[in-house]
C-alpha positions in Angstrom: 0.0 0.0 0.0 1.6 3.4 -1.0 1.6 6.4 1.7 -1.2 8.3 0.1 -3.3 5.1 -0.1 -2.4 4.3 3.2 -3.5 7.8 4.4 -6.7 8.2 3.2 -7.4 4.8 4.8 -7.2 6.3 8.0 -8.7 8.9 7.2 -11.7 7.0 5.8 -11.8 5.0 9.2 -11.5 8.1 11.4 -14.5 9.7 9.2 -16.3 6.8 10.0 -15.7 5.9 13.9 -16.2 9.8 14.3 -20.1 9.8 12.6 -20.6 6.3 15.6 -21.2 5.7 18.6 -21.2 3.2 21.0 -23.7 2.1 24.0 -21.0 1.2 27.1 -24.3 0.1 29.6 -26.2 -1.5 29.4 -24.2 -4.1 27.4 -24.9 -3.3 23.7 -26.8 -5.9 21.2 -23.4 -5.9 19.3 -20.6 -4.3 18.0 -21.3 -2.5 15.0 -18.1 -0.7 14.7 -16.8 -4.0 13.5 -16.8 -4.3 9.7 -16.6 -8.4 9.8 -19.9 -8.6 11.2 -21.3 -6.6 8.1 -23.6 -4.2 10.6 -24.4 -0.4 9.9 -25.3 1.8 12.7 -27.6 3.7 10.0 -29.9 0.4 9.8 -33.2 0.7 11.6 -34.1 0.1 14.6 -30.9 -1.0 15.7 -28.2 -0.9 13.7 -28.9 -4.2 11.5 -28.7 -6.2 14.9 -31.4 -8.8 14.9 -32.9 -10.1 17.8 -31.2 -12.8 20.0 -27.6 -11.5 19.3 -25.7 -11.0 22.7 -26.8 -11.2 26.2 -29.8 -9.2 28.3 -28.4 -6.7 30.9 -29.9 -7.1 34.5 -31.4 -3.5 34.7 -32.9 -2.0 37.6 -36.3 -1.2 37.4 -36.1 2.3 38.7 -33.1 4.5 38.4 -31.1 2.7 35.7 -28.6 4.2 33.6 -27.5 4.8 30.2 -24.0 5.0 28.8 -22.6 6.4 25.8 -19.5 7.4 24.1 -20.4 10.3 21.3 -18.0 10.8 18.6 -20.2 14.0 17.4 -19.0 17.4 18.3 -22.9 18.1 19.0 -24.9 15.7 18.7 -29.3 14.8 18.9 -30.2 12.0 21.3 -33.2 10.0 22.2 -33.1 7.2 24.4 -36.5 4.6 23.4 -37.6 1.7 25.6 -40.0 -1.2 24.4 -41.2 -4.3 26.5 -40.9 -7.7 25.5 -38.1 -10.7 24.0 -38.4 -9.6 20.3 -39.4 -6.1 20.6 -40.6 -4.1 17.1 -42.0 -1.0 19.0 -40.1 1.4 21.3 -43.1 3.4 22.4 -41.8 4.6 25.0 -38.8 6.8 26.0 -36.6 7.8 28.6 -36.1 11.2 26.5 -39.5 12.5 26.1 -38.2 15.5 24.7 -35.1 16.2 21.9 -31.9 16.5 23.8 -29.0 18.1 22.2 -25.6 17.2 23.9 -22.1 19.0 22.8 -19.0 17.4 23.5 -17.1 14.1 22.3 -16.7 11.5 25.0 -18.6 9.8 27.6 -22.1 10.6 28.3 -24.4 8.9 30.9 -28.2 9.3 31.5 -28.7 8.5 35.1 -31.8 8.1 37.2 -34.2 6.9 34.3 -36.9 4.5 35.1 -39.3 3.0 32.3 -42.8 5.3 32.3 -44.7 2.6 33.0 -45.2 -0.4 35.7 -43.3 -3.4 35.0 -42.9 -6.5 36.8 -39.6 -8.4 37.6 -38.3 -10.3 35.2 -39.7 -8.2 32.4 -37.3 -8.3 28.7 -37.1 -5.1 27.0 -34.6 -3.8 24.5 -33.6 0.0 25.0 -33.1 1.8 21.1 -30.4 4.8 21.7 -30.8 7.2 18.3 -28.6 9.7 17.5 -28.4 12.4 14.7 -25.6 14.8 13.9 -24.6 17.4 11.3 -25.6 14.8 8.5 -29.0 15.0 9.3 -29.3 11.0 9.3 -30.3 9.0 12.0 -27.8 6.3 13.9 -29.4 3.3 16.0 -28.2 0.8 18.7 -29.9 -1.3 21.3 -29.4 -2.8 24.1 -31.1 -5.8 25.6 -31.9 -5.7 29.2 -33.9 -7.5 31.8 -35.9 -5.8 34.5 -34.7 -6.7 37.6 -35.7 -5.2 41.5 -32.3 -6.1 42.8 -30.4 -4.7 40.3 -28.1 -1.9 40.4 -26.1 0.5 38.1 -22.8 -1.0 38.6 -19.8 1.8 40.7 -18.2 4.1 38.5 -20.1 3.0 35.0 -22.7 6.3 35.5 -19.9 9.3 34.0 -19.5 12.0 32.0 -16.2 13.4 30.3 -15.3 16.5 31.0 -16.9 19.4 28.7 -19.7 17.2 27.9 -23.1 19.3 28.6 -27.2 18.8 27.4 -29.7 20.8 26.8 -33.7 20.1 25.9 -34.1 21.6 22.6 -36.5 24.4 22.7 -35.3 25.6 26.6 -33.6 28.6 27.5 -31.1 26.5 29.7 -27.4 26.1 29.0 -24.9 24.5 30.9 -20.7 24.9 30.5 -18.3 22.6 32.3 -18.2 23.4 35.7 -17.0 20.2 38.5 -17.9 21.8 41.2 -21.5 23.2 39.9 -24.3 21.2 42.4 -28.7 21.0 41.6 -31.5 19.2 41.8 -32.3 16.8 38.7 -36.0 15.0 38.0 -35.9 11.6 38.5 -38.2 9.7 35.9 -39.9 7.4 38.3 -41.8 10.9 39.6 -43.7 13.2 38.0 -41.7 16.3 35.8 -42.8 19.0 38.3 -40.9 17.0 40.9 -36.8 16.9 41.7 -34.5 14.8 43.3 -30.8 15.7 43.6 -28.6 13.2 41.6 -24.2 13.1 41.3 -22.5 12.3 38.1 -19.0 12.3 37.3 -17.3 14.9 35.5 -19.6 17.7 34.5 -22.5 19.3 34.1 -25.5 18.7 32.8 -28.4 20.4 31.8 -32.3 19.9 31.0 -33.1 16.1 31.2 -36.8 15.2 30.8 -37.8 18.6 30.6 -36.5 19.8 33.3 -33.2 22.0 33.7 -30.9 20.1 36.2 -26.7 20.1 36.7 -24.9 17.6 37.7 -21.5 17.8 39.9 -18.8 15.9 40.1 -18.8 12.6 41.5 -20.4 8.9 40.6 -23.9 7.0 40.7 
């Protein structure tokens, strides 16, 4: 391979993990950053993934979390839940409204609970969608199981540092800021309510509807 070939090889890769993402927890369906498995993130509903690939998540039935690393310098997130083994409707989500987040790195959602009673035991897949400056939508899922005794495992819940969120539509903006403390709305409650919540790293702004910051420290 000749330098310029070799070059613009990288540079085609780099194009491509940069316009990806990747769901850290719970466990993704798969990895679609790998070419041999012949998956595209751009594939709806998740990323060319059929059902029964990987292993289901035990995920706590209120205040589970979501994590993510962005590749986006901004980027649009929703984060859809649907019920069932082989799910082919996420009707629900744990982003009710459009949530823009700035920043490349890690990115958690804590404190999200599904918006409707479940039982123990309960299979569900969780559909993370993103959309950047290409206008085109990106898909993963994840495949959990509902479980009352599970918890968000020390240190997974975190943010990178200049990461922030807003709800599209509010007022509310957010800059890095470690040491910045507030209340944030936990999902298992009703919007008009708050209960205070710590992430790592920084802060972050306007989840479910609400404008909330996070502060340094871990779920």
């Amino acid at each position: 391979m000749t330098f310029i070939a070799l070059i613009t090889s990288i540079l085609a890769l780099a194009h491509k993990a940069s316009a990806h993402f990747k769901i850290n927890y719970p466990t993704w369906r798969s990895d679609t950053f790998n070419e041999a498995l012949n998956y595209s993130q751009w594939t709806y509903p998740c990323g060319g993934v059929p059902d029964g690939v990987g292993n289901r998540t035990e995920w706590p039935i209120t205040d589970g979390a979501v994590q993510l690393t962005l590749h986006h310098p901004w980027t649009y997130l929703f984060v859809n839940v649907g019920l069932g083994s082989s799910v082919t409707n996420f009707n629900m989500s744990f982003t009710p409204d459009l949530m823009n987040v700035t920043g490349q790195g890690g990115f958690c959602l804590p404190s999200l609970s599904v918006p409707m009673k479940v039982s123990d035991g309960t299979n569900a897949t969780i559909q993370v969608v993103t959309s950047g400056d290409s206008g085109s939508a990106l898909y993963n899922c994840a495949d959990i199981v509902f479980r009352s005794s599970a918890k968000v495992p020390a240190g997974v819940c975190k943010n990178d540092t200049g990461m922030s969120a807003v709800i599209v539509g509010h007022s509310s903006t957010t800059a890095s800021n470690s040491s910045a403390t507030a209340a944030c709305p936990s999902s298992t409650s009703a919007h008009n309510s708050a209960t205070g919540i710590a992430v790592e790293g920084i802060a972050l702004a306007a989840m479910l509807g609400l404008a909330c910051v996070f502060a340094t420290g871990a779920v």
